[in-house]
C-alpha positions in Angstrom: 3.4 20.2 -14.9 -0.3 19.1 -13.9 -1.4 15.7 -14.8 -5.1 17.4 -15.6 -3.0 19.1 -18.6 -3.5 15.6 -20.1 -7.0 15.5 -21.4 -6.4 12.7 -23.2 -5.3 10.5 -20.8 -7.3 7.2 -20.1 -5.1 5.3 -17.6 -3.3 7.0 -14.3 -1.9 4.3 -12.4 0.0 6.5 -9.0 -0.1 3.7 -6.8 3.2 3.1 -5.3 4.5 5.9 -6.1 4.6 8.8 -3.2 2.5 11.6 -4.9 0.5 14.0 -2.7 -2.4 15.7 -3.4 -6.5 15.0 -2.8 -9.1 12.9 -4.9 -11.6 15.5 -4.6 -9.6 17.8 -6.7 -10.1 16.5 -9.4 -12.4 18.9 -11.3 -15.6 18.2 -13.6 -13.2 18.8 -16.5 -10.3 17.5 -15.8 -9.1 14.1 -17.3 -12.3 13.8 -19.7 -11.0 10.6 -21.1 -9.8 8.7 -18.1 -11.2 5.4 -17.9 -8.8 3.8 -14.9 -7.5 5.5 -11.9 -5.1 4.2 -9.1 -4.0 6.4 -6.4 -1.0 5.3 -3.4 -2.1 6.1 0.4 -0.4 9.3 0.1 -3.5 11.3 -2.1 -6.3 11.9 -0.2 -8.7 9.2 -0.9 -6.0 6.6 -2.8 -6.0 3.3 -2.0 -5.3 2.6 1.8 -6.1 6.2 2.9 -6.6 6.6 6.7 -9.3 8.9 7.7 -8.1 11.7 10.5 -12.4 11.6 11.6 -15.4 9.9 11.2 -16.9 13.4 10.6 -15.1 13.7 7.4 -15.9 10.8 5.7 -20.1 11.3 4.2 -18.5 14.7 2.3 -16.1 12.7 1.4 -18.1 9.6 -0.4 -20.1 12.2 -1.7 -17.4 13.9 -3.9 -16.3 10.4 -5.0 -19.8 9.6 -5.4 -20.1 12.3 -8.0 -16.8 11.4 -9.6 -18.0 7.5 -10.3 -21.1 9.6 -11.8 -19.0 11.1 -14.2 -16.4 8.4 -14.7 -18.2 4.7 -13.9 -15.3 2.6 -15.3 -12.9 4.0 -12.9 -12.3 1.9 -10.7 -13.3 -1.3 -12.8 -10.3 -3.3 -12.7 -11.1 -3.5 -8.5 -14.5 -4.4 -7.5 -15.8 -1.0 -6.1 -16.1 -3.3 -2.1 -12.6 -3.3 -1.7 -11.5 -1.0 -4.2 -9.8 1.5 -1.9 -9.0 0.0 1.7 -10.2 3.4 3.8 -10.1 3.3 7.5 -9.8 4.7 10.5 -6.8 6.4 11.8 -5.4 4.5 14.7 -4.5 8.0 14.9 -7.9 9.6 15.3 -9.7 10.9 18.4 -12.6 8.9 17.1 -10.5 5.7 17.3 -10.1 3.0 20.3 -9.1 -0.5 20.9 -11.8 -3.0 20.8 -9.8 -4.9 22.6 -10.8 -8.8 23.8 -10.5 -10.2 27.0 -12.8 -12.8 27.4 -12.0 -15.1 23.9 -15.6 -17.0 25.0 -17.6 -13.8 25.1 -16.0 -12.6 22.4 -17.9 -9.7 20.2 -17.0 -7.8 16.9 -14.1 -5.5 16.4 -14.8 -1.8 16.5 -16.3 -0.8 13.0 -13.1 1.5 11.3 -13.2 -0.2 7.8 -15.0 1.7 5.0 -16.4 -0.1 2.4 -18.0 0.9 -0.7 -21.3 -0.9 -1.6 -23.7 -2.0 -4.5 -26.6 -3.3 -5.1 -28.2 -3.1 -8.2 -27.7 0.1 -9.4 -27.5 1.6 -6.3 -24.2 3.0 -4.4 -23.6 3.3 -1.1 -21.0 3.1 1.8 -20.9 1.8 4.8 -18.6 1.2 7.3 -17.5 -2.3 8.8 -14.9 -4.6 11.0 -12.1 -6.2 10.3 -14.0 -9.5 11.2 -16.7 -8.6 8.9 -19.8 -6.9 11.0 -21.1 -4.3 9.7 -23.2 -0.8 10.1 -26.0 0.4 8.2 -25.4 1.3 4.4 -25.1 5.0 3.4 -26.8 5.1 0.4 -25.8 7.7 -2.4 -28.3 7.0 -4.9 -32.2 6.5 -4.6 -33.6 3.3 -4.2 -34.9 2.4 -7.8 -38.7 2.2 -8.8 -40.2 -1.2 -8.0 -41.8 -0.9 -11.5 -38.1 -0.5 -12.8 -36.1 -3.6 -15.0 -33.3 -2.9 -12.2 -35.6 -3.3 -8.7 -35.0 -7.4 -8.8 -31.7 -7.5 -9.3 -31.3 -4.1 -6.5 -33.2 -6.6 -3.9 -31.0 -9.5 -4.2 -28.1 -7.7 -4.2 -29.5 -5.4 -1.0 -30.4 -8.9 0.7 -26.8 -10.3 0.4 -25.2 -7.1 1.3 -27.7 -6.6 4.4 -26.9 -9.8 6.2 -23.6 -8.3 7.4 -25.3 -5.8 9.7 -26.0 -7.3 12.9 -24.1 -5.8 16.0 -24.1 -2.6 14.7 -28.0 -2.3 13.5 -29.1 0.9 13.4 -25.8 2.5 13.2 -24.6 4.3 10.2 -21.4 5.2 11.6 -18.7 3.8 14.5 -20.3 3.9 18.1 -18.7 5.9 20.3 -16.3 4.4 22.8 -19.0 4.5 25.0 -21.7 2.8 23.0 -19.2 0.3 21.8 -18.9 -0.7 25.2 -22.3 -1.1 25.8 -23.2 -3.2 23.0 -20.2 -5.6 24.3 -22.2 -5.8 27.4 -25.6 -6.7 25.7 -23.9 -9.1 22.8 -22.5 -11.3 26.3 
């Protein structure tokens, strides 16, 4: 049995449960009616998911991207911020510790948080620390017209969501190891 067979299905609530399977199958047609959708850890893409790469991840928010196109009430009962809690693999080559030795010269943890943005009508991702700093937003949608109803609201919303990125300016994904380490340095 294939839960697509169920075009008339407007709530799939998997989370909990230990279903497999990968968020970007679901196809342009499949679940027409479905208004609410909660997937466990174990799906590609459910709630808690941990990402094998940081290389993976912009095809990724694409594909969801398109699927909160065709569905925008999907994920409604969560705000869409913290509507999935993606990260990093501890697991992943691109992971390390951010360790701290120095609690006075302390700086932000490595950025291995994903977190889904909007301002306005505008969607993005970006990813951010478990103490709150932030990268650069990957936006998904075009910034509105300034001669648009939307464009006030967008810049509020784009002003509150932007004060998050500090130590990581100018990145849109995790520094390296490397570069990680050198921003410590600089930040002291």
């Amino acid at each position: 049995m294939d839960l697509a067979d169920f075009p008339r299905l407007k709530k799939l609530d998997l989370d909990g449960t230990k279903v497999t399977g990968d968020i970007r199958d679901i196809g342009e047609y499949d679940f027409t009616a479905l208004e609410i959708l909660a997937l466990p850890y174990t799906v590609h893409g459910g709630v808690g998911y941990e990402f094998q790469s940081i290389s993976e991840v912009p095809i990724f928010m694409h594909t969801v991207h398109l699927l909160l196109q065709r569905i925008p009430t999907l994920f409604e009962n969560r705000s869409l911020s913290g509507a999935f809690s993606w990260t990093l693999s501890e697991g992943s080559p691109d992971w390390y510790d951010g360790e701290i030795d120095d609690w006075d010269n302390y700086t932000p943890f490595p950025p291995f948080r994903l977190q889904c943005i909007q301002a306005g009508v505008r969607t993005g991702w970006r990813w951010c620390s478990d103490d709150g700093h932030s990268c650069e937003i990957n936006w998904l949608d075009p910034e509105p017209s300034s001669e648009s109803s939307d464009y006030e609201a967008y810049i509020e919303d784009l002003q509150r969501v932007e004060q998050r990125i500090d130590f990581y300016r100018g990145y849109y994904e995790p520094p390296n190891e490397q570069q990680y380490r050198r921003l410590r340095l600089y930040e002291v």
